[in-house]
Structures are given as structure tokens and as C-alpha cells.
C-alpha positions as CSV (number, residue, x, y, z in Angstrom):
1,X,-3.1,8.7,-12.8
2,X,-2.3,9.7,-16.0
3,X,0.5,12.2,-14.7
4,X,2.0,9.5,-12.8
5,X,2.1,7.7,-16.0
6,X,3.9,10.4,-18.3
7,X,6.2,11.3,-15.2
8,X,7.1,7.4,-15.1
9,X,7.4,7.2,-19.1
10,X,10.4,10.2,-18.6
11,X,11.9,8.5,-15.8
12,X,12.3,5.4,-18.2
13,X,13.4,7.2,-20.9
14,X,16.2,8.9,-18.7
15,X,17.2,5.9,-17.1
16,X,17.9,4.4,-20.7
17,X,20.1,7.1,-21.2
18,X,22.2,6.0,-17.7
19,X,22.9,2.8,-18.9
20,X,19.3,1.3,-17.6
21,X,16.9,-0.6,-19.9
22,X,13.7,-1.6,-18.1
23,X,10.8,-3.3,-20.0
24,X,7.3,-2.3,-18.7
25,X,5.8,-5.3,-20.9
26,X,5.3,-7.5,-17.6
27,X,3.4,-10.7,-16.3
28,X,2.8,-12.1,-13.2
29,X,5.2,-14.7,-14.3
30,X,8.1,-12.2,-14.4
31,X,6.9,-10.8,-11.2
32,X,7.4,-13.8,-9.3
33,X,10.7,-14.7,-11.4
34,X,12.5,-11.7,-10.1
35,X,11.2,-11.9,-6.5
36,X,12.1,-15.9,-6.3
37,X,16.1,-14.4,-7.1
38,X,15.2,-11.3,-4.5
39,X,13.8,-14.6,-2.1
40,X,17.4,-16.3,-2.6
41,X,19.9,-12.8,-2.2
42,X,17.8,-11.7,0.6
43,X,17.2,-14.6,2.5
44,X,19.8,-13.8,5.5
45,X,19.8,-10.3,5.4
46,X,20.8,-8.2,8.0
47,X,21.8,-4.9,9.2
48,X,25.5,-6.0,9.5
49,X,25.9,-7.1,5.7
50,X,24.8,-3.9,4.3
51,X,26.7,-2.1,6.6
52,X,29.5,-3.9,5.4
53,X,28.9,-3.0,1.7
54,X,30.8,0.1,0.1
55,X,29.5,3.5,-0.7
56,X,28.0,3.9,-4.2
57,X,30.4,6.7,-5.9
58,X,29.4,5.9,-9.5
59,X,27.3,9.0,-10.2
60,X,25.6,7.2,-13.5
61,X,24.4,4.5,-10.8
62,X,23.6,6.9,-8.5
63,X,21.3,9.0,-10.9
64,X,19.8,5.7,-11.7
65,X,18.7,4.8,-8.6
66,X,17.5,8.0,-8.1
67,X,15.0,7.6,-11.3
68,X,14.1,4.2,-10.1
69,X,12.8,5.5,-6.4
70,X,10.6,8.1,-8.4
71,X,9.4,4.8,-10.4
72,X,8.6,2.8,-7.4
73,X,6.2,5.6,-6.0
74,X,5.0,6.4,-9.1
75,X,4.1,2.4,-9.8
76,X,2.5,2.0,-6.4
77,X,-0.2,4.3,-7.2
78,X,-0.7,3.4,-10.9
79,X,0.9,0.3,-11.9
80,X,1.5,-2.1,-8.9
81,X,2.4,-4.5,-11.3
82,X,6.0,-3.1,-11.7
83,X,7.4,-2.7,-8.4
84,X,9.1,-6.0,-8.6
85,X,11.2,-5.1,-11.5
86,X,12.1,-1.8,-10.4
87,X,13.3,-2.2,-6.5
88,X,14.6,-5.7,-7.8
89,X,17.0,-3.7,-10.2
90,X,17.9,-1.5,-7.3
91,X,19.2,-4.6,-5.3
92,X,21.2,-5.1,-7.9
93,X,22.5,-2.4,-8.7
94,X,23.5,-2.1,-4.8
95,X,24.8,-5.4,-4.6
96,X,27.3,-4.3,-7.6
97,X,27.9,-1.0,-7.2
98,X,27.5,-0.3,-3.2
99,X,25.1,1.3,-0.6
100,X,23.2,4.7,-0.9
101,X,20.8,6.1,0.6
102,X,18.2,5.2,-2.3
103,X,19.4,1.3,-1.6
104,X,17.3,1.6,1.1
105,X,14.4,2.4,-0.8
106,X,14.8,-0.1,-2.9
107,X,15.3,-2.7,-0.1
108,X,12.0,-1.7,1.5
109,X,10.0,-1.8,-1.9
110,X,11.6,-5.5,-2.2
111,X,10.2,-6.4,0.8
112,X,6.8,-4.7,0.5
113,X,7.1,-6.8,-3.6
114,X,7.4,-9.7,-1.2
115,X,4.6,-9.3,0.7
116,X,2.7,-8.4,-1.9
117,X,3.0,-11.2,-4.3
118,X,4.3,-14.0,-2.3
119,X,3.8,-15.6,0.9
120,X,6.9,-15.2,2.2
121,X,5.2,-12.2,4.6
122,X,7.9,-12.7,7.6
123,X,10.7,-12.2,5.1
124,X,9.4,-9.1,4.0
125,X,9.1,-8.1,6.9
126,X,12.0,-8.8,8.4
127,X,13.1,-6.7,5.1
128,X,11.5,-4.0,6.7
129,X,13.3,-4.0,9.8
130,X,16.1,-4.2,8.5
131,X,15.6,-1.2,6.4
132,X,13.9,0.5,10.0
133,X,17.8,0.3,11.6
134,X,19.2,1.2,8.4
135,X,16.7,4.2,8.4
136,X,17.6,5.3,11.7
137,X,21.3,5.5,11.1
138,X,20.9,8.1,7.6
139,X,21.0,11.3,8.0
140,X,17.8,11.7,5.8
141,X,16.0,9.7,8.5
142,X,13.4,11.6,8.5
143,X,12.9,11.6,4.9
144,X,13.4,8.4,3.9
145,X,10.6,7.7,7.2
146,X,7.6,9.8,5.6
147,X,8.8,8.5,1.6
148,X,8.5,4.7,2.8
149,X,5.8,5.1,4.8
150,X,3.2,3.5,2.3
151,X,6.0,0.5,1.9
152,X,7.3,0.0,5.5
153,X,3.9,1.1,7.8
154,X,1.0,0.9,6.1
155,X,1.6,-2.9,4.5
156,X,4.6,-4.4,6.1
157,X,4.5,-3.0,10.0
158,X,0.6,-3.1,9.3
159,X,0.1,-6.6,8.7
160,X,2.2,-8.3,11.4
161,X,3.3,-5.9,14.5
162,X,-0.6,-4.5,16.2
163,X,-2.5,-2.1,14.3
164,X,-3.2,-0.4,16.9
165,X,0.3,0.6,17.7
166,X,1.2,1.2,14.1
167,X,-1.5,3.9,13.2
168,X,-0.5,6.3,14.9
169,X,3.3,6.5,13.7
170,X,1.8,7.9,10.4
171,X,1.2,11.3,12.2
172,X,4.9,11.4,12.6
173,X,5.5,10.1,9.4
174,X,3.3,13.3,8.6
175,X,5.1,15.6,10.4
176,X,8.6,14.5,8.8
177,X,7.6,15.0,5.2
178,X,6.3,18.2,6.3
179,X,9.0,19.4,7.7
180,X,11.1,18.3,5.2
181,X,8.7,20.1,1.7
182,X,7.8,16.5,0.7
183,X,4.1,17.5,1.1
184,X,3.4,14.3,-1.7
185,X,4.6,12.1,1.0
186,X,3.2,13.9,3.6
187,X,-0.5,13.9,2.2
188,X,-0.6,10.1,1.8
189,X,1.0,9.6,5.2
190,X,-2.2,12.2,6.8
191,X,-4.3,9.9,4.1
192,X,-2.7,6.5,6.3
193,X,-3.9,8.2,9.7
194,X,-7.3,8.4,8.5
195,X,-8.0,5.4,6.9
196,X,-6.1,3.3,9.3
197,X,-7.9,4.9,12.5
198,X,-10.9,4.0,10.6
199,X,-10.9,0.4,11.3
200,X,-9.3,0.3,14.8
201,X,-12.6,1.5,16.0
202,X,-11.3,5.8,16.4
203,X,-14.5,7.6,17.8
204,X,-16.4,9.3,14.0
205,X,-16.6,12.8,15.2
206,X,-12.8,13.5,16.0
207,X,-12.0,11.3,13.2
208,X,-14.4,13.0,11.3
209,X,-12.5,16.4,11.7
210,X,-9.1,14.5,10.9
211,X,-10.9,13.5,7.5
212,X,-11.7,17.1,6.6
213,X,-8.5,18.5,7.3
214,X,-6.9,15.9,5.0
215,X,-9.4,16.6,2.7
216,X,-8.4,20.3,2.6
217,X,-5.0,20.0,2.9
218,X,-5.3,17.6,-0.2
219,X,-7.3,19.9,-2.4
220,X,-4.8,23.0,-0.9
221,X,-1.8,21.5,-1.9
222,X,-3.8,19.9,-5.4
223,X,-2.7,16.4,-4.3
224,X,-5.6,15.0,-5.9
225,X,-4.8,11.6,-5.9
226,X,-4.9,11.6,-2.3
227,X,-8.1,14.0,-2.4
228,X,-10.0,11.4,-4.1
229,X,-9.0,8.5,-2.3
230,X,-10.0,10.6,1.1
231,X,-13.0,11.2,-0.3
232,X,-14.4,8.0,-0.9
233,X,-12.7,6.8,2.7
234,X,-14.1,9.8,4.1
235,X,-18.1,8.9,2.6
236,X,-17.9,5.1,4.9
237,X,-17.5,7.8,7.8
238,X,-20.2,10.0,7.2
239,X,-22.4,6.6,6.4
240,X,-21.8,5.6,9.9
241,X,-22.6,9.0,11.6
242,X,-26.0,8.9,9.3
243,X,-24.7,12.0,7.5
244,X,-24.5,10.7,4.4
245,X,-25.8,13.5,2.4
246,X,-24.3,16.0,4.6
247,X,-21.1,17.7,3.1
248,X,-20.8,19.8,0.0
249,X,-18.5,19.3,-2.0
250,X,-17.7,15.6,-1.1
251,X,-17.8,13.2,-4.6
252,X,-20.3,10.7,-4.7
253,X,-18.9,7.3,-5.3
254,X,-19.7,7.3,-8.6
255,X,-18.1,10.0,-9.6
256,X,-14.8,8.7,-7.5
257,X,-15.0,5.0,-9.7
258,X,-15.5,7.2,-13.3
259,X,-12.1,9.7,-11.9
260,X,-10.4,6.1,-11.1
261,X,-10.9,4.8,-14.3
262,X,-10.2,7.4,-16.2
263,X,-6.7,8.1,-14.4
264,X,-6.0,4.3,-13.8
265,X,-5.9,5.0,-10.3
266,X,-5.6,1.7,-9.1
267,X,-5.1,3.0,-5.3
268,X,-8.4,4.8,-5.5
269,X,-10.5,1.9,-7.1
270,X,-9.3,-0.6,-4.4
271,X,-10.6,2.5,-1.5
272,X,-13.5,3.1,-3.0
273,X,-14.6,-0.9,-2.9
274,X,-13.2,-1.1,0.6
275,X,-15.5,1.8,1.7
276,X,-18.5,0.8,0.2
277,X,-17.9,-2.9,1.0
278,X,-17.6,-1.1,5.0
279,X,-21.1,0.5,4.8
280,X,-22.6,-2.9,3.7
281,X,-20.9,-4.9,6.1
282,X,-21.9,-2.6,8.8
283,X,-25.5,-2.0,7.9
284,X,-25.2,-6.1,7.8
285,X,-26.7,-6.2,4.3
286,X,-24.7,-9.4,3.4
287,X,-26.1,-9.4,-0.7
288,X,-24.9,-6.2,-1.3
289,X,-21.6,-7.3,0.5
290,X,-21.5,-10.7,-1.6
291,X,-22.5,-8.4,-4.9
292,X,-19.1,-6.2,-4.7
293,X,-16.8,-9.6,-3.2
294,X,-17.7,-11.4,-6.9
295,X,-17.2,-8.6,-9.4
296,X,-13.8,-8.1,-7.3
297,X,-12.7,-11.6,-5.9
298,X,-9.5,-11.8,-4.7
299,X,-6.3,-11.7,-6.2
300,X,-3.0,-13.9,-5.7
301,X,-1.6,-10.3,-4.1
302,X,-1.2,-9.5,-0.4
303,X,-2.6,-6.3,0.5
304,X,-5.0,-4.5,2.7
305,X,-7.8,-5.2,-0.2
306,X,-7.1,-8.6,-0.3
307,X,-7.5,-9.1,3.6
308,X,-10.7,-7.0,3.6
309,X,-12.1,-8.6,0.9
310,X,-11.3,-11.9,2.9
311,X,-12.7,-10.9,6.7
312,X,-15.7,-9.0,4.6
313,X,-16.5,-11.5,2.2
314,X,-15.7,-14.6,4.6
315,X,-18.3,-13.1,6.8
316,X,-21.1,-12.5,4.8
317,X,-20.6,-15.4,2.8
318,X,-20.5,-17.7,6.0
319,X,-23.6,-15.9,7.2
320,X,-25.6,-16.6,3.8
321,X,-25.0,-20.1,3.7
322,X,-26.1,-20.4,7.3
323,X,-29.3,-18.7,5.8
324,X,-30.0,-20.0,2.5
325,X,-28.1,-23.7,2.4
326,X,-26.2,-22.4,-1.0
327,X,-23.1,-24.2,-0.7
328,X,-21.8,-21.3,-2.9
329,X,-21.7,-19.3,0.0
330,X,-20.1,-22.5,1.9
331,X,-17.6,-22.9,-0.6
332,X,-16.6,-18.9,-0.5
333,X,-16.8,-18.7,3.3
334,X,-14.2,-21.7,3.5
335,X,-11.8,-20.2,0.8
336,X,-11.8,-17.0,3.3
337,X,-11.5,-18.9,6.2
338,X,-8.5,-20.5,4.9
339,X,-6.9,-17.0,3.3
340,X,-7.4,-15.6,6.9
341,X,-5.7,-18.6,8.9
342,X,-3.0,-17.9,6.9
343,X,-2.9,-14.2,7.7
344,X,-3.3,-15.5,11.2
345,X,-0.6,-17.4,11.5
346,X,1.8,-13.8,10.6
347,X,-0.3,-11.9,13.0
348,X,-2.4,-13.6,15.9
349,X,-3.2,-10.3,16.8
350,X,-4.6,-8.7,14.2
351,X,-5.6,-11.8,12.1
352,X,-7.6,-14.1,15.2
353,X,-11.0,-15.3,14.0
């Protein structure tokens, strides 16, 4: 959004002051050029060799890494695009100058940069775990548990251990960040609970409910980022219940897309394509399904669109070829099938055709 823009153009600025020049003029090509050199340092990690770092005690270093955790979860929402560069420079600066708590956030968004826009999933995730022990042992556990929850549970935990178990550790992800003020955190951790029990089948009425306390909490605490994005979630549920014109006060999707674009809220784009591409999919109305998969094929990143967009599209696609003989459809279907094999092969569990 665009405050997540002006509050990451002063964290810039102040980190140039600390010592800390970051470029924001980035390509995929730089992406992958810092991660490949993340790959390489991070390749044995483990809980051990970070333990046997020193504590940071330069305080220019420590401010910076301070700025650069606000960066990260200010670039997740607005410009994904960054994350490598920031949580790479965090490594580095931990690597040189010792372990804080903030290293550990910068670990985690390395991993979840991993997962994101490699294929080495397993190494991100076993990133994450590491980070999980590391975690445990702060005394800020249970802040550093709601802040990361986005990095660590939602893509990393998400995508290999079963959903089903991982869902509903956001509630006490919730809980934490409430407990601790951190009601940013805490919003987008309630936000996690809903969507997530979405797809693993929750029954619509109680989730139902769930959805409109997040949605009030949201507008309450004028997290509006997170209101949005609940919205649009929120609209797949009502679809499904048949009450689709029901609630006041609930943005129609079109007003949701014309908010996302005009904040650059690349978070609430990617939900409100995943919710409508959910109606379509379950009214089994394949066109309209196909029509949303090609003006958004999928990227080279890793993320909860991207294996939506593969089980969704795959389907329909696979299903219209059976029905029409296009071998476009053939062709996309077999791209999916492929993109999912490979998501099998992380998790048989939540991945299986």
C-alpha cells in the first residue's frame, strides 16, 4: 500500500545513514544472484552453528537490522520482489557482526526468499526449523512467533508439514501478538486462520463467524490491508453458503481489485484472484476458471497463488480438453500436472494428485 511504501522509503533513507546502502532498482536476475550465495552460506545450517556465533554489540548494526525487519514486512505486502536483498543483507550482516534477535528474522525471510524463488523448498524449510529452535530459545519467543508467522507458517510450515495441523497454530500465533500490542501481526495471523481453514474443508457457518470477527477486528484496529484482503476471502465464503448478496458493508470484488491497484497491494490482488478463481472452480464453471488462469498464468515464484493457480487451473484445463479436443487445454493441463508433481514430491500429503 502506499503507506507501506513511504514507511519503507524512510526505513531506506535511515539505514543509509547507519552505514547501509540498499538499491531498490531490482531484477529477477539479482534475486536469484543473492539467493544462489544465501544457497551456498546456508547450505548446512544448523541450530548449533548459530549458537556458536557471538552476540551482536555494534549498536549501528543493530539499528540496521532493526530497519531491515521493518523492510522485510513491509516488502512482503507491497514489493515481494525485495525480500531477497533485504534478509540476504541481514545474513550478512550476522555472519560479520554476530547473532541478535533480528538475525532470526532475517534467517526465516531467507528461507521463505528460497522458497519463493527457487526450488530448493526443503532448504528453506529446513531454514525454518532452524529458525523454530532458535525461536524457542529467545526470550521474545512469542514475538518473534506472531511477527514470522506469514514467513515461517503460512508458506514454509504450509507447504511441506500437513495443512491440517498447521492451521491451527495461527490462532496462537494470534494470541501472542496480541498479548504482546503487535495487533499488525496479530491481524494477519487471525487473517491466516481464516483463509487457511478455508481450504481444509472448516464447516461455512463457524467459519463464517470467524470471518466476521476478523473483519471487525480489522476495521477496529484500521488494519486495512488485512480488512480488504478478508474481504475478498470472506466473499468465496458467503458464495458457498448462497449468501452472496447477504452482508452490508462487505466490498464487492471490484471495488477490492480498483483498492489493490491503487495501493499496489500485491497481497490483496493475489486473494482476490484466489477467491474468485474458488467460486468458479466450485460452481465447476471451467471457462470462467481458464478466463482468470491466462490473464494471471503462473509465475517462476513459489507461493500459495502459484499452487492454486496450478491444482485450479490443472483441473479445469484437463477437464476442457477432455471436452473440447483443444490441445491448448492439453498442453496447460500437463504444465500443471508437472508444476504439481513437483510440489508433490516436498509434500505427499498435501500435494497427492
Amino acid at each position: 500500500s502506499s503507506h507501506h511504501k513511504e514507511a519503507m522509503s524512510n526505513c531506506i533513507a535511515v539505514l543509509s545513514n547507519l552505514g547501509e546502502e540498499i538499491s531498490t532498482d531490482v531484477s529477477f536476475t539479482i534475486v536469484l544472484s543473492e539467493l544462489s550465495v544465501i544457497q551456498t552460506t546456508l547450505a548446512n545450517i544448523s541450530v548449533e552453528q548459530v549458537r556458536r556465533l557471538p552476540r551482536m554489540t555494534d549498536k549501528s548494526k543493530l539499528n540496521a537490522m532493526q530497519f531491515l525487519s521493518m523492510l522485510c514486512m513491509y516488502s512482503l505486502i507491497s514489493e515481494p520482489m525485495l525480500l531477497p536483498l533485504f534478509s540476504c543483507r541481514m545474513v550478512r550482516l550476522t555472519i560479520e557482526y554476530g547473532f541478535c534477535d533480528a538475525s532470526i528474522v532475517g534467517l526465516s525471510t531467507a528461507g521463505f526468499g528460497l522458497f519463493t524463488f527457487t526450488d530448493d523448498i526443503l532448504l528453506g524449510y529446513r531454514i525454518g526449523k532452524v529458525c523454530d529452535s532458535l525461536i524457542d530459545e529467545s526470550p521474545n519467543k512469542n514475538a518473534l512467533r506472531s511477527r514470522l508467522c506469514r514467513e515461517l507458517d503460512c508458506s514454509l510450515k504450509a507447504m511441506v508439514e500437513p495443512n491440517r495441523t498447521v492451521v491451527p497454530l495461527f490462532i496462537d500465533r494470534y494470541n501472542s501478538a496480541m498479548m504482546n500490542g503487535d495487533v499488525e501481526s496479530a491481524m494477519l495471523c487471525l487473517l491466516a486462520y481464516c483463509t487457511g481453514s478455508f481450504y481444509i474443508g472448516t464447516n461455512l457457518v463457524s467459519l463464517t463467524k470467524t470471518f466476521k470477527s476478523c473483519i471487525d477486528q480489522a476495521a477496529n484496529y484500521q488494519q486495512t490491508n488485512t480488512l480488504h484482503v478478508a474481504m475478498s476471502n470472506f466473499r468465496a465464503v458467503l458464495h458457498l453458503t448462497g449468501r452472496s448478496n447477504d452482508e452490508v458493508g462487505i466490498k464487492s470484488y471490484e471495488e477490492l481489485e480498483e483498492i489493490g491497484k491503487n495501493t499496489n497491494s500485491q497481497l490483496l490482488l493475489r486473494r482476490i484472484l484466489m477467491s474468485q478463481m474458488s467460486i468458479h472452480f466450485y460452481d465447476r464453471n471451467w471457462v470462467k476458471v481458464m478466463e482468470l488462469f491466462e490473464k494471471n498464468p503462473p509465475s517462476k515464484f513459489n507461493n500459495v497463488l502459484a499452487t492454486g493457480l496450478a491444482l485450479y487451473g490443472g483441473v479445469a484445463s484437463l477437464t476442457l480438453a477432455r471436452q473440447t479436443h483443444e490441445l491448448k487445454w492439453r498442453r496447460i493441463g500437463e504444465e500443471a500436472v508437472e508444476k504439481m508433481t513437483k510440489y508433490e514430491k516436498v509434500s505427499s500429503v498435501n500435494y497427492s494428485w
